[in-house]
Structures are given as C-alpha cells and as structure tokens.
Biotite code that builds the C-alpha atoms (Angstrom):
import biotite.structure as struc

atoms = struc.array([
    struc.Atom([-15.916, -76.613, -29.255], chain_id="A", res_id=1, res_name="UNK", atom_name="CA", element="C"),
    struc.Atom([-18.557, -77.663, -27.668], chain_id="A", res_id=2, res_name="UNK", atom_name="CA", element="C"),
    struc.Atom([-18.865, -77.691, -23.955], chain_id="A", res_id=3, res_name="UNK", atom_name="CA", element="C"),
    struc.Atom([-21.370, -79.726, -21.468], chain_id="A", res_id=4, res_name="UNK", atom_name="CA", element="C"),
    struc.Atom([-22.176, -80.740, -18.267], chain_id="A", res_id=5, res_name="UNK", atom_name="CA", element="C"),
    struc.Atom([-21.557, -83.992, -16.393], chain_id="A", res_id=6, res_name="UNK", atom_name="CA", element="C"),
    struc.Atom([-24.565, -84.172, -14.085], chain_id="A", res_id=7, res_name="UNK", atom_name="CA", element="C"),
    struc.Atom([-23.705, -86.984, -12.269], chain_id="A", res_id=8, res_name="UNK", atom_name="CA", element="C"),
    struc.Atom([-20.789, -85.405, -10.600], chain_id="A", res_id=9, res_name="UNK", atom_name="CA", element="C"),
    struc.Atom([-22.338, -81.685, -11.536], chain_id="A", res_id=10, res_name="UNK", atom_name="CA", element="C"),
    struc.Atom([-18.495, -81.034, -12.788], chain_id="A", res_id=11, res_name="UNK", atom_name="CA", element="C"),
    struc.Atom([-18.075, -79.066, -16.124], chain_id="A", res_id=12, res_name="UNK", atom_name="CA", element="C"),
    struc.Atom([-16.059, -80.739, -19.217], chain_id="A", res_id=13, res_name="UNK", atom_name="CA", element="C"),
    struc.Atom([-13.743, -77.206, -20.340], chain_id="A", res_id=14, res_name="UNK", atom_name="CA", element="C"),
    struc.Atom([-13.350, -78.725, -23.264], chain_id="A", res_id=15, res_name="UNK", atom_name="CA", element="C"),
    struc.Atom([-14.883, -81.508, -25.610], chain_id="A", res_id=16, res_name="UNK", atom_name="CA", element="C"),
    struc.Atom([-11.721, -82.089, -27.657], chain_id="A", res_id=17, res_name="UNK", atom_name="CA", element="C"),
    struc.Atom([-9.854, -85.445, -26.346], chain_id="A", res_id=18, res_name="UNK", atom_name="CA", element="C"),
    struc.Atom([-6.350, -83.979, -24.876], chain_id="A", res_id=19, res_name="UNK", atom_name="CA", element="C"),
    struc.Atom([-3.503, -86.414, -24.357], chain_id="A", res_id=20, res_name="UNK", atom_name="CA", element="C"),
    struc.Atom([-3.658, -85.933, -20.511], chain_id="A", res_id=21, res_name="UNK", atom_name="CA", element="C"),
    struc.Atom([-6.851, -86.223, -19.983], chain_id="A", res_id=22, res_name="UNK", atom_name="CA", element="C"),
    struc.Atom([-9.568, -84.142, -19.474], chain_id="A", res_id=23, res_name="UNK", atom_name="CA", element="C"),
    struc.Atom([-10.082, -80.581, -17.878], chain_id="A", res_id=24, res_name="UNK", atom_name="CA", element="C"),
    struc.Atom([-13.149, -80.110, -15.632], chain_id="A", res_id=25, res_name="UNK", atom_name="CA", element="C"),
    struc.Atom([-14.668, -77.474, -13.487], chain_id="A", res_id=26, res_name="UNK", atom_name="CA", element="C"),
    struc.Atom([-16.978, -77.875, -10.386], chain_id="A", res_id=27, res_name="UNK", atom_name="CA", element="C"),
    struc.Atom([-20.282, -75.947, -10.498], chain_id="A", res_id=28, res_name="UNK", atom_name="CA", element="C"),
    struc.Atom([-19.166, -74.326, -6.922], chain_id="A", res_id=29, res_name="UNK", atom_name="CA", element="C"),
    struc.Atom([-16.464, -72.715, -8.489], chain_id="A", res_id=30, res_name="UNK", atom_name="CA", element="C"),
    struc.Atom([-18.302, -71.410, -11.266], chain_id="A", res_id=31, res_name="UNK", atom_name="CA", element="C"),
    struc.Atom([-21.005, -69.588, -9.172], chain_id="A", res_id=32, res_name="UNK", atom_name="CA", element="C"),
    struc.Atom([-17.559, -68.150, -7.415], chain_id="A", res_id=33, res_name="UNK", atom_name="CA", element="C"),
    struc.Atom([-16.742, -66.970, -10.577], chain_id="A", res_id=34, res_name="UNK", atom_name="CA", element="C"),
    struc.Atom([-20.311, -64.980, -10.702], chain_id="A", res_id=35, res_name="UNK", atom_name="CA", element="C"),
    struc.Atom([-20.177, -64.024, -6.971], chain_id="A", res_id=36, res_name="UNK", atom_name="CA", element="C"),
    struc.Atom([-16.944, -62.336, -7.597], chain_id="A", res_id=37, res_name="UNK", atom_name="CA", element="C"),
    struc.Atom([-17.713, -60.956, -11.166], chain_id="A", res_id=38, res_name="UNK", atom_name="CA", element="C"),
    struc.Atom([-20.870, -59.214, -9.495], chain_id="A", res_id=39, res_name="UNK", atom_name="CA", element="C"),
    struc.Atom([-19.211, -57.770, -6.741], chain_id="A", res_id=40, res_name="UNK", atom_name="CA", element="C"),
    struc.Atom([-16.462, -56.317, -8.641], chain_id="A", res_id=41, res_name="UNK", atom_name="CA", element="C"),
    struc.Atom([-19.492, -53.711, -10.411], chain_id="A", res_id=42, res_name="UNK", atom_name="CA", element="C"),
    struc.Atom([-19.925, -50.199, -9.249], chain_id="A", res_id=43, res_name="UNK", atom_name="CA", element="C"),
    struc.Atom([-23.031, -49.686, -7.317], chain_id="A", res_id=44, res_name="UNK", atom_name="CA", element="C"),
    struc.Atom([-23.086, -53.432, -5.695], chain_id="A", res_id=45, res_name="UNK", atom_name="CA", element="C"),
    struc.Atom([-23.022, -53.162, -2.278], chain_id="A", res_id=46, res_name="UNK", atom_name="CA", element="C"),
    struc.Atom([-23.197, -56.954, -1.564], chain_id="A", res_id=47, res_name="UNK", atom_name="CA", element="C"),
    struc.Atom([-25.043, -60.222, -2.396], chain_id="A", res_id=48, res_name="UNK", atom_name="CA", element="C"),
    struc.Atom([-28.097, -61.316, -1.027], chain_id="A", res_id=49, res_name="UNK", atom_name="CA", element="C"),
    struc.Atom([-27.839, -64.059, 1.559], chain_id="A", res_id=50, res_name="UNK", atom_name="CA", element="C"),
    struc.Atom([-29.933, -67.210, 1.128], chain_id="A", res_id=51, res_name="UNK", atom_name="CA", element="C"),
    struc.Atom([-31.945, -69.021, 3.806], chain_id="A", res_id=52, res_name="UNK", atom_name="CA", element="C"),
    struc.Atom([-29.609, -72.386, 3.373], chain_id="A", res_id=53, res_name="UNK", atom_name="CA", element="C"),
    struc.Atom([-26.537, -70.098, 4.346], chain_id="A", res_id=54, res_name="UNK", atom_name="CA", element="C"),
    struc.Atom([-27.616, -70.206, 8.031], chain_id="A", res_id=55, res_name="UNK", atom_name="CA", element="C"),
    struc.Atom([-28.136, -73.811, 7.957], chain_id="A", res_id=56, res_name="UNK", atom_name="CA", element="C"),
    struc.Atom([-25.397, -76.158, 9.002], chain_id="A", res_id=57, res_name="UNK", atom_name="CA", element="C"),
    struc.Atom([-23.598, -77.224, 5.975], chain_id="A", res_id=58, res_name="UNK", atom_name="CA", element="C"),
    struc.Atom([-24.623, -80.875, 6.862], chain_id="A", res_id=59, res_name="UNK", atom_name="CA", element="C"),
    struc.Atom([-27.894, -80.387, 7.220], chain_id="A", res_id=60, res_name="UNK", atom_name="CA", element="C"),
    struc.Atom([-28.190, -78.554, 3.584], chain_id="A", res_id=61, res_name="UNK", atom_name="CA", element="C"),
    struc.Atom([-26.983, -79.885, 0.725], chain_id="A", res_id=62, res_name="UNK", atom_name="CA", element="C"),
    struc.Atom([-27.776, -76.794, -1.522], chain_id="A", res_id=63, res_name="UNK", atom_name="CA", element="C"),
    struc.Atom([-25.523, -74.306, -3.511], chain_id="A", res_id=64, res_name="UNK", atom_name="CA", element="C"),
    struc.Atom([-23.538, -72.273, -0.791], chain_id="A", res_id=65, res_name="UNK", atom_name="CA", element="C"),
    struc.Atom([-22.935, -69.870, -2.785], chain_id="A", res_id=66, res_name="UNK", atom_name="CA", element="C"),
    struc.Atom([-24.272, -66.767, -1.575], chain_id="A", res_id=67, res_name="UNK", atom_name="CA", element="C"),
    struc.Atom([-26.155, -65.489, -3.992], chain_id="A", res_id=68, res_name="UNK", atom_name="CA", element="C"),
    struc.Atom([-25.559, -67.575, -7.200], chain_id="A", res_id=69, res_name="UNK", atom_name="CA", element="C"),
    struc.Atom([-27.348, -70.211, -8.817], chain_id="A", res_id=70, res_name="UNK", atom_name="CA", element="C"),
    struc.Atom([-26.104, -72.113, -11.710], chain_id="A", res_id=71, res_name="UNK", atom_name="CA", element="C"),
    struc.Atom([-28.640, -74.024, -14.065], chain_id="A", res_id=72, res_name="UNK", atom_name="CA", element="C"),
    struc.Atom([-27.574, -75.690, -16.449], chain_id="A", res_id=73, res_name="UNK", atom_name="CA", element="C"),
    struc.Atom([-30.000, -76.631, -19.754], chain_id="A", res_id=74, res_name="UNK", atom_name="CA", element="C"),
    struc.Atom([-29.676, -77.564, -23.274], chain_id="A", res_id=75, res_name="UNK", atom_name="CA", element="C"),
    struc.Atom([-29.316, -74.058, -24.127], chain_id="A", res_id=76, res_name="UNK", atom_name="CA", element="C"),
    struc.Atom([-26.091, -73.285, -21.727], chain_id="A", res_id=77, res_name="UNK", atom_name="CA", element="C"),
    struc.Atom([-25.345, -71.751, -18.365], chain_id="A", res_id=78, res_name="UNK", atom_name="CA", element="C"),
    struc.Atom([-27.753, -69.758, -16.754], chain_id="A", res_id=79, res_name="UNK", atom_name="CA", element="C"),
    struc.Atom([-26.997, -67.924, -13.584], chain_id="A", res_id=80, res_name="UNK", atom_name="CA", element="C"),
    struc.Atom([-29.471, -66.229, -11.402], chain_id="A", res_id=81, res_name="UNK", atom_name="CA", element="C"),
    struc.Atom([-27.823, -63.875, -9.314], chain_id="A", res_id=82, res_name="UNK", atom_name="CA", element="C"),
    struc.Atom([-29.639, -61.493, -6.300], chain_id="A", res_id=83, res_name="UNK", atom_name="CA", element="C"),
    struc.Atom([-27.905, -58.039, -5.087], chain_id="A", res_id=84, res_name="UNK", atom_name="CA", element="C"),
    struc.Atom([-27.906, -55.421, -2.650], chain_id="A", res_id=85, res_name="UNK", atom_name="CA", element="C"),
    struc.Atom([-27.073, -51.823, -4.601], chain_id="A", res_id=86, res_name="UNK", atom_name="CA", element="C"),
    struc.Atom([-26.280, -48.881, -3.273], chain_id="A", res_id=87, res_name="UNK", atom_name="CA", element="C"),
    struc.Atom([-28.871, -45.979, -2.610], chain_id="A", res_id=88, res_name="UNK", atom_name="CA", element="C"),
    struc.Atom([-28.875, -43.927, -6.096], chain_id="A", res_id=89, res_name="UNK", atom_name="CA", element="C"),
    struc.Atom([-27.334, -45.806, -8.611], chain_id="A", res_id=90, res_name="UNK", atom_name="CA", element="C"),
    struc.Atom([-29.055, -46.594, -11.985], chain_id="A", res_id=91, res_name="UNK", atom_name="CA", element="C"),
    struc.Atom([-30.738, -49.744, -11.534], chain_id="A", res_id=92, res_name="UNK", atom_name="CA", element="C"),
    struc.Atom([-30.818, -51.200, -14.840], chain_id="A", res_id=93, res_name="UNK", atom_name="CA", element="C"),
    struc.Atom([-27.755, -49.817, -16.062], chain_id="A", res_id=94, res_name="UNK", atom_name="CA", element="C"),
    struc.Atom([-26.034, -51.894, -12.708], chain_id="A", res_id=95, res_name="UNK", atom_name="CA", element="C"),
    struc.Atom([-27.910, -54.831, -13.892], chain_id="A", res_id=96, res_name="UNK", atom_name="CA", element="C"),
    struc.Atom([-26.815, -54.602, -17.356], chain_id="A", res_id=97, res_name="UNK", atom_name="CA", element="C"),
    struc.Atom([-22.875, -54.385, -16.094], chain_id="A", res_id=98, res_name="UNK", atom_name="CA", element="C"),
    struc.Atom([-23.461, -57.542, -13.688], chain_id="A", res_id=99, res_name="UNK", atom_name="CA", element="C"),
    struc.Atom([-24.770, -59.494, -16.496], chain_id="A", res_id=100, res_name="UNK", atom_name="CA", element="C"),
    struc.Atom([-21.447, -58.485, -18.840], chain_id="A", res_id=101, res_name="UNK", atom_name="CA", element="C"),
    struc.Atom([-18.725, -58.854, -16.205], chain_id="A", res_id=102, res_name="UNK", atom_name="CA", element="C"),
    struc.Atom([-20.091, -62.699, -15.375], chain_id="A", res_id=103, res_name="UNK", atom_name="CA", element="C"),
    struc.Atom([-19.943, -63.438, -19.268], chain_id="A", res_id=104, res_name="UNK", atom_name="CA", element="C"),
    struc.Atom([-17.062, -61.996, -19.412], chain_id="A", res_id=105, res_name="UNK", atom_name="CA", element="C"),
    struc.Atom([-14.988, -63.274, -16.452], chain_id="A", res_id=106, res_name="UNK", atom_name="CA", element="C"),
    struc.Atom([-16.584, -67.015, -17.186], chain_id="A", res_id=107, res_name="UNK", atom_name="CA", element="C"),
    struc.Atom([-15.860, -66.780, -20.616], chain_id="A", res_id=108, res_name="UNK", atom_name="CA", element="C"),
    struc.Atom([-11.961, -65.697, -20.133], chain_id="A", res_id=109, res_name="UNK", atom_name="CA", element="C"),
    struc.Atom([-11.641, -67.735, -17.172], chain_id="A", res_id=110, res_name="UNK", atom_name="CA", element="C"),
    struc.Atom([-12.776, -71.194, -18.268], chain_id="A", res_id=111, res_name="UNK", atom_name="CA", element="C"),
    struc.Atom([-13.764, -70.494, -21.897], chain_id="A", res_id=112, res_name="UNK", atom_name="CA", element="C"),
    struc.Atom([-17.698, -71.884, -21.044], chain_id="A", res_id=113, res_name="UNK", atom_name="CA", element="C"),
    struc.Atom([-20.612, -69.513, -22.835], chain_id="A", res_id=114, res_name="UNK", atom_name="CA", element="C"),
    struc.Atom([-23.306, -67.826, -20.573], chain_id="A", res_id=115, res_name="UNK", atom_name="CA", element="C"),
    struc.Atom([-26.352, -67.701, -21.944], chain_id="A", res_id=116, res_name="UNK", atom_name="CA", element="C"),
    struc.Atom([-28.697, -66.368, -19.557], chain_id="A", res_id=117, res_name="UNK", atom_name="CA", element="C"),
    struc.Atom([-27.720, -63.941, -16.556], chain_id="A", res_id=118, res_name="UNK", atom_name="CA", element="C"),
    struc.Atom([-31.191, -63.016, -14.672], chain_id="A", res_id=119, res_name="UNK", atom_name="CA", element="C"),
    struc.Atom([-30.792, -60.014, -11.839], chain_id="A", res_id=120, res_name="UNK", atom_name="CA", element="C"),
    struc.Atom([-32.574, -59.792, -8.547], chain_id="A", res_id=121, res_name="UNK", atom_name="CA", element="C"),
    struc.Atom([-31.750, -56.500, -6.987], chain_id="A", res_id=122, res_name="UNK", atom_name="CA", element="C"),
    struc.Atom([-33.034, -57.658, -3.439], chain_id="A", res_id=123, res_name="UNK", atom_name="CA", element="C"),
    struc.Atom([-32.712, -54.619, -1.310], chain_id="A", res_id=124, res_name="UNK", atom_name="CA", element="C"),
    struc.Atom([-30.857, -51.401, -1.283], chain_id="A", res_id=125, res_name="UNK", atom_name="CA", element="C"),
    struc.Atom([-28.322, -49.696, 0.989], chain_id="A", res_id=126, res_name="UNK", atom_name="CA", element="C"),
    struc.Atom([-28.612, -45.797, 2.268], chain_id="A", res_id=127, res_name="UNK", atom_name="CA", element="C"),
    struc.Atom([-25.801, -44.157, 1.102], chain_id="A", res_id=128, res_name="UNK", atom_name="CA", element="C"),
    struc.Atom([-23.825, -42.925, 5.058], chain_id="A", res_id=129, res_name="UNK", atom_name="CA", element="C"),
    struc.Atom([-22.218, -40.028, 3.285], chain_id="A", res_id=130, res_name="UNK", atom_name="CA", element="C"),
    struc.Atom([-25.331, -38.046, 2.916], chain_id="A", res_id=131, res_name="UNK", atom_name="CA", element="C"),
    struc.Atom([-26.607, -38.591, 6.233], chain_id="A", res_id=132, res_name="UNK", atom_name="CA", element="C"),
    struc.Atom([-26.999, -34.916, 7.316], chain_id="A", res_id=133, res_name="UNK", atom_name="CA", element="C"),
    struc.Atom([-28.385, -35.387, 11.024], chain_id="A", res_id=134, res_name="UNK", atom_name="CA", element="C"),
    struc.Atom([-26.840, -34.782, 13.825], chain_id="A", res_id=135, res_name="UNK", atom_name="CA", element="C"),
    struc.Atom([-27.797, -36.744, 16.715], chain_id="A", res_id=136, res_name="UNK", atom_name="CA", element="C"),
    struc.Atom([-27.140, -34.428, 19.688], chain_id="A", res_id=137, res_name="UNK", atom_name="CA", element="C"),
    struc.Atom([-28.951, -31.800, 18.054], chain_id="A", res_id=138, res_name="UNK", atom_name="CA", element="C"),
    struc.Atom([-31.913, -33.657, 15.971], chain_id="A", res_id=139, res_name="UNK", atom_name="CA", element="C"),
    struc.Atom([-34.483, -30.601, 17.792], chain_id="A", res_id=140, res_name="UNK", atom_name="CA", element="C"),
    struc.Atom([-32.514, -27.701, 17.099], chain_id="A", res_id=141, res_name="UNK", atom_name="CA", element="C"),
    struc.Atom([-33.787, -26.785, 13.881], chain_id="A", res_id=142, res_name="UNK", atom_name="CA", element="C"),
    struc.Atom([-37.489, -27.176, 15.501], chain_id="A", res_id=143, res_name="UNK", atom_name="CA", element="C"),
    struc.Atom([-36.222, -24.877, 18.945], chain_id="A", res_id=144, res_name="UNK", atom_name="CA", element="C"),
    struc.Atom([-36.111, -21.890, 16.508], chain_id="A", res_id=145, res_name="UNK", atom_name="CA", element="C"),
    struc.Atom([-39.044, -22.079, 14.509], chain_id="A", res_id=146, res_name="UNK", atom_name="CA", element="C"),
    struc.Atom([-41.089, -21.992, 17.815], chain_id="A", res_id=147, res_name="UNK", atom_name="CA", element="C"),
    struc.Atom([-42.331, -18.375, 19.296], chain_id="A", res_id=148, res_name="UNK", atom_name="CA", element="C"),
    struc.Atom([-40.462, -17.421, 23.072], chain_id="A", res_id=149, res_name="UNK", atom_name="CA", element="C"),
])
C-alpha cells in the first residue's frame, strides 16, 4: 500500500493498487484543508495564523492559500507545518501534542495517506475576555479611596 506524490500536477495517488476505474487522487489544497480543519477542531486553538501571501491577490501569488498549512512532501511522507493562535492559559505543549494527533488522524481516516511529520508554530496568543475584570467607567475608583481627603 504504498502511497506517493505526483509532483507534476502536486495531486496525491490514494492508492498504488491499479483499480478497474481508474485511479483515485487528492489535490495538495485539499489536504492542507484537511490540517486547517483538524487543528481548529482542538481545545485551546483560537485560530490559525495568517500568512503574508493571504493578502496578496490570488493572481499575483501562486503559493499555498491555505491559511496556515504547509504540505511537504519527501521520501519519508507528508509533513505538515502548521502555525496557531491559542488561547491565554492553556497547556502549550499538551495543545501541540493534540494538533499533531487529530491531523494524523483525520488524514489518515479521511484519505488513508500516513503523516509523518506534524511541526507546531504557536504564533501568538489570545487574552482570555472572560477574565477581564475592569470596568471602564470606573478604572480610578479603586485609586479615589486609597488617597487621604
């Protein structure tokens, strides 16, 4: 069962075996999809990191649009380098850990391919709103009574 890459149209054979109507192939784009949506479905993401190319004109880039995926592919297998925004608080390598299981995972019982590598950029981190304990009509009030009259 072995499983490679056509680079020349950067589409992915599904399987190597020779099926009687034809072949079954997957486009990269759809595969960092796969990833982008496997990420975002783990507790603690907040979102994915936007590249530069995403504010480019889609003419004037011909990158990956995915927003915060990239798919290699080497001799080893898939590798998919993936950059996050977490939530304030959460355990960073244990959120790491998850995003690297749920995009083997979800590739694996989607389309059946192997990931080999999953490499985690947490690029920023959101404040969580629920603790935000001031007040803004009264942000000197606290001060007003410490003072002497």
């Amino acid at each position: 069962m072995v499983k490679q890459a056509n680079l020349a149209n950067k589409n992915f054979l599904l399987s190597a075996e020779k099926m009687e109507d034809g072949q079954t192939m997957v486009a990269r784009h759809a595969l960092e999809l796969i990833a982008q949506a496997a990420t975002l479905e783990v507790d603690g993401v907040a979102a994915m990191q936007t590249n530069v190319y995403d504010h480019f004109p889609k003419s004037l880039a011909n990158i990956a649009k995915t927003k915060g995926v990239l798919l290699e592919n080497d001799e080893d297998g898939l590798n998919f380098d993936v950059s996050v925004v977490l939530h304030y608080g959460v355990v960073v390598p244990k959120v790491a850990f998850a995003i690297q299981q749920s995009i083997k995972k979800n590739l694996a019982d989607l389309t059946g391919l192997t990931v080999t590598e999953v490499n985690v950029t947490i690029a920023g981190l959101v404040p969580d709103d629920t603790n935000d304990t001031l007040d803004p009509d009264h942000l000197f009030d606290h001060d007003l009574a410490k003072e002497p009259s």
